[in-house]
N, CA, C and O of each residue as an XYZ file, in Angstrom:
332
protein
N       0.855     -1.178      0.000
C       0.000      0.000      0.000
C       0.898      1.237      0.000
O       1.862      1.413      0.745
N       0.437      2.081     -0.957
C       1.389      3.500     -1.118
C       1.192      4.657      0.039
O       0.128      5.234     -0.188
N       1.799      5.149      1.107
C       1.381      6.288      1.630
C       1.546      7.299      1.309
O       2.514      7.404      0.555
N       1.072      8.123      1.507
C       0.709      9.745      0.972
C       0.808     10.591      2.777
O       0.005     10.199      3.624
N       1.697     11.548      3.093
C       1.255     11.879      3.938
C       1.437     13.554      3.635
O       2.261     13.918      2.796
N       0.784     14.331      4.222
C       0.957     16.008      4.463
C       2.590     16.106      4.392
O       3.356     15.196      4.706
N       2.995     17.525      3.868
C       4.303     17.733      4.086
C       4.628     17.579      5.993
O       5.678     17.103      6.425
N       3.516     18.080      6.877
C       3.768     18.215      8.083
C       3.657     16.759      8.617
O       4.563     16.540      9.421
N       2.992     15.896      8.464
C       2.798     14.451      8.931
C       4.576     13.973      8.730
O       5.358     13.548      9.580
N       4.774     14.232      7.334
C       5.749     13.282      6.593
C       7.080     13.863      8.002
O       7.811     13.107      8.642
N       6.992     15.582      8.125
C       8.330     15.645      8.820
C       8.213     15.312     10.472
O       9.052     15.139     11.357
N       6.707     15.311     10.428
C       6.883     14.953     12.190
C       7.022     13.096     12.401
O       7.376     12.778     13.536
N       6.842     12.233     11.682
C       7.091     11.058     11.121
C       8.279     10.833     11.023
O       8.800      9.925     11.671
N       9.039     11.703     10.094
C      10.397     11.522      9.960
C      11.022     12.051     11.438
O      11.578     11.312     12.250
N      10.869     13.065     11.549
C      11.465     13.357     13.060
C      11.644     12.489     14.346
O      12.467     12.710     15.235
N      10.577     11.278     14.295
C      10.121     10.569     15.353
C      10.954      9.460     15.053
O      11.549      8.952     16.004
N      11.116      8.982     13.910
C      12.166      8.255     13.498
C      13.654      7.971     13.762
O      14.279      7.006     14.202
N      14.044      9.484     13.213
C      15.609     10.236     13.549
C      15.615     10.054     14.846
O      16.504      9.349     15.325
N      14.670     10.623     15.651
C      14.455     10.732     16.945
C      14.985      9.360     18.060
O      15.441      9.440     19.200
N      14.684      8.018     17.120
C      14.268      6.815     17.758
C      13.191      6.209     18.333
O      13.110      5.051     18.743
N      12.071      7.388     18.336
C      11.038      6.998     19.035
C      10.306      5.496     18.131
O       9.743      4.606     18.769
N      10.444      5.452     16.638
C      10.423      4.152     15.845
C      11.217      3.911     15.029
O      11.580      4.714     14.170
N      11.616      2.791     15.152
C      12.333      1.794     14.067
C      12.364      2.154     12.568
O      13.386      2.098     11.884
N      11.167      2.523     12.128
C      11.029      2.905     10.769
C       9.294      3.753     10.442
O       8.333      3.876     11.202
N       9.457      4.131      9.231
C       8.340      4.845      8.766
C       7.142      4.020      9.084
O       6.391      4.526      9.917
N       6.828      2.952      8.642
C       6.233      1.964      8.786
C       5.710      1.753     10.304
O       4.490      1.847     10.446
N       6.324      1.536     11.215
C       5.952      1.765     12.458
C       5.776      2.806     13.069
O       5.240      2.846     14.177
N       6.154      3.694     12.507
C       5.094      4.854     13.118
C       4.312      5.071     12.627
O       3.677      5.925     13.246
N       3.665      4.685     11.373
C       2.368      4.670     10.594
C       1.430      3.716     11.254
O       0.243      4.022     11.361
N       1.999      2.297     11.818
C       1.178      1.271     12.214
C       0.877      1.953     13.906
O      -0.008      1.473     14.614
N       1.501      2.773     14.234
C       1.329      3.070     16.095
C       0.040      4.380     15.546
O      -0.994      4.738     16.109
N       0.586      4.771     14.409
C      -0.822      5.639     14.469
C      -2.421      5.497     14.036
O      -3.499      6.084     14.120
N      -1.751      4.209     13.473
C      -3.453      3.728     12.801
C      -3.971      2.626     14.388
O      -5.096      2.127     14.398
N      -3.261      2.460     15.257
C      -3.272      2.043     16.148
C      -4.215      2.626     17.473
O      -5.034      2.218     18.297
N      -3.444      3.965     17.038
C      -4.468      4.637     17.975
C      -5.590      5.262     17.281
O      -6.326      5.847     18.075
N      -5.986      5.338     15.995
C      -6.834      5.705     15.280
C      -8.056      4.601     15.755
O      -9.213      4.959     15.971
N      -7.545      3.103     15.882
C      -8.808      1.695     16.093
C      -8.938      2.181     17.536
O     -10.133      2.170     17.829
N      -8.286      2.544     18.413
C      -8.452      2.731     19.763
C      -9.204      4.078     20.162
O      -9.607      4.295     21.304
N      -9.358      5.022     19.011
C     -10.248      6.334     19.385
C     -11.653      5.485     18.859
O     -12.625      5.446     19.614
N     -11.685      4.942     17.782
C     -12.927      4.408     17.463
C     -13.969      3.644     18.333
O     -15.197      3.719     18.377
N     -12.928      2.766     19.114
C     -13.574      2.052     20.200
C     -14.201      2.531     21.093
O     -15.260      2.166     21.603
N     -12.911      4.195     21.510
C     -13.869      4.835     22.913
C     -15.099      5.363     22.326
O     -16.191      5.172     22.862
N     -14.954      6.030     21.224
C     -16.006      6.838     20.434
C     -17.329      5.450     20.595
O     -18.366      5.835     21.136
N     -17.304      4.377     20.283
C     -18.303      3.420     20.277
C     -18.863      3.349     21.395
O     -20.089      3.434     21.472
N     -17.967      3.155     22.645
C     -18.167      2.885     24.093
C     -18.960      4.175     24.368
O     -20.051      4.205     24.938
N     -18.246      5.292     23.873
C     -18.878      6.790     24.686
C     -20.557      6.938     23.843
O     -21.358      7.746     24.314
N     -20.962      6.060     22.558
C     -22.014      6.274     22.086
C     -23.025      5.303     22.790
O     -24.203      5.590     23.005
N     -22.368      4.016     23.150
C     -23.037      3.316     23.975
C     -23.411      3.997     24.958
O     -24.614      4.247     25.044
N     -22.407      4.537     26.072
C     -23.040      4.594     26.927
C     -24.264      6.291     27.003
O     -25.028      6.701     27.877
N     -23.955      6.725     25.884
C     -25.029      8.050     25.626
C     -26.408      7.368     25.582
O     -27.379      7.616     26.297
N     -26.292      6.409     24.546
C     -27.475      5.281     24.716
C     -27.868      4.920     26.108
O     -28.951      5.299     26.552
N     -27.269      4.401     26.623
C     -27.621      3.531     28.402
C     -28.319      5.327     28.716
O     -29.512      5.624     28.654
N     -27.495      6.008     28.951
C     -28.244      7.280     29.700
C     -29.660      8.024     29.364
O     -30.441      8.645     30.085
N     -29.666      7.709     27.988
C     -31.100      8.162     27.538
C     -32.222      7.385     27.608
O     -33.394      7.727     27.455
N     -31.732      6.241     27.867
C     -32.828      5.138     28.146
C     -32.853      4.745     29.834
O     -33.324      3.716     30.320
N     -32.322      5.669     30.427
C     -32.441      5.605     32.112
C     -31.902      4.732     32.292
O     -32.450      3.907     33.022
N     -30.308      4.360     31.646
C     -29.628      2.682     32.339
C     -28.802      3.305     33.089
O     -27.691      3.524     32.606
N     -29.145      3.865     34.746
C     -28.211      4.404     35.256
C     -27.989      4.431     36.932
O     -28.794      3.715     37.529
N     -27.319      4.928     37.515
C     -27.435      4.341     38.848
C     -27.172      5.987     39.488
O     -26.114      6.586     39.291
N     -28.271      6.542     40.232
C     -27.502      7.934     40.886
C     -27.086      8.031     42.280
O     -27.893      7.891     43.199
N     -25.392      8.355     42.526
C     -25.510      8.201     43.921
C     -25.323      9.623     44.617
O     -24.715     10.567     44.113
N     -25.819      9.617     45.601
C     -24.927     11.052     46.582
C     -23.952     10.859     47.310
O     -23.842      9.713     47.747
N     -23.002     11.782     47.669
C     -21.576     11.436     48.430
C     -21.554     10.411     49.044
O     -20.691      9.717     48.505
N     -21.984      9.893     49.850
C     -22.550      9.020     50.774
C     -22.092      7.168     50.163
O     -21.287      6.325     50.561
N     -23.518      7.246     48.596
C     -23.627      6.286     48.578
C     -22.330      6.032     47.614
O     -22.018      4.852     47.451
N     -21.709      6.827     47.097
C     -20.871      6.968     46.152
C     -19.379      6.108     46.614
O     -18.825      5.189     46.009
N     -18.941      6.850     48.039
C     -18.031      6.543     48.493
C     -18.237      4.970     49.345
O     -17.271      4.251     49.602
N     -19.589      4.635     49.691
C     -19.768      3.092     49.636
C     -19.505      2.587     48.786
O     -18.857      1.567     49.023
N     -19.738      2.839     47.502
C     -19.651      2.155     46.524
C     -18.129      1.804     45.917
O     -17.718      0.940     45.143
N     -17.434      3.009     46.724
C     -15.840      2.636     45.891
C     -15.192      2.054     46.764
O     -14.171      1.421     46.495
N     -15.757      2.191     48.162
C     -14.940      0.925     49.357
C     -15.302     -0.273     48.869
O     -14.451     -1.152     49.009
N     -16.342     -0.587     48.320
C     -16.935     -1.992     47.799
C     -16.360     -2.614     46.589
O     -16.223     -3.820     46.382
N     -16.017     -1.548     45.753
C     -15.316     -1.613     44.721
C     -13.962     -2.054     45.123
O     -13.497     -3.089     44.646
N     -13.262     -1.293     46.020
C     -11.501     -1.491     46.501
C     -11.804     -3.068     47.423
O     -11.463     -4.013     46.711
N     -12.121     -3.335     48.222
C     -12.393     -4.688     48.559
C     -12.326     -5.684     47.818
O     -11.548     -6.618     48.008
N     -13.437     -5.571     46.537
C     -13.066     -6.351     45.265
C     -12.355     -6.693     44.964
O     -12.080     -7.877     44.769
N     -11.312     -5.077     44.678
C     -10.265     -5.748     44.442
C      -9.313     -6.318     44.646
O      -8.709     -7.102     43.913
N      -8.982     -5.814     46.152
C      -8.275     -6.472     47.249
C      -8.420     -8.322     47.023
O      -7.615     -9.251     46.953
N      -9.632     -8.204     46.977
C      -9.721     -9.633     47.127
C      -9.147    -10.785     45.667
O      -8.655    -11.914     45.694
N      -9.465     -9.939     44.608
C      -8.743    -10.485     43.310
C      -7.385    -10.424     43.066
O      -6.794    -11.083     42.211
N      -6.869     -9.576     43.874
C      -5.301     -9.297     44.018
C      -4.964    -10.413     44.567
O      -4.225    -11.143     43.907
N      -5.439    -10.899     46.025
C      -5.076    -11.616     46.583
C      -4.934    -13.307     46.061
O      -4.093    -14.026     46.600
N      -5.823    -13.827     44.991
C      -6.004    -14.734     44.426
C      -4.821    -15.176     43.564
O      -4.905    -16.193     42.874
């Protein structure tokens, strides 16, 4: 596959290269289409959960029940750590 990039892509690409931050052109093309599948995902997740909220899939707490909820949570995990 042929790439095409902006004069500015091509030198911040090349720079990252020179730099060492990658091995070659190629891998810094693949770390960026990389995070391109990984914005897509949150973007999916963040549409999901716009969905859950408009359809009342939700749980509301006040200080109170909130901070129960994250001792309950840390216990959890305590306990999966421990395993």
């Amino acid at each position: 596959m042929s790439q095409s990039l902006s004069p500015e892509n091509e030198a911040y690409v090349d720079g990252q290269v020179a730099g060492g931050v990658f091995a070659s052109r190629d891998e810094a093309i693949d770390a960026g289409v990389g995070l391109l599948r990984k914005r897509e995902a949150l973007v999916q997740r963040l549409k999901e959960s716009r969905r859950q909220l408009d359809d009342g899939q939700f749980t509301e707490y006040d200080d109170d029940a909130l901070a129960a909820r994250f001792d309950e949570l840390k216990a959890k995990a305590a306990t999966r750590s421990q395993s």
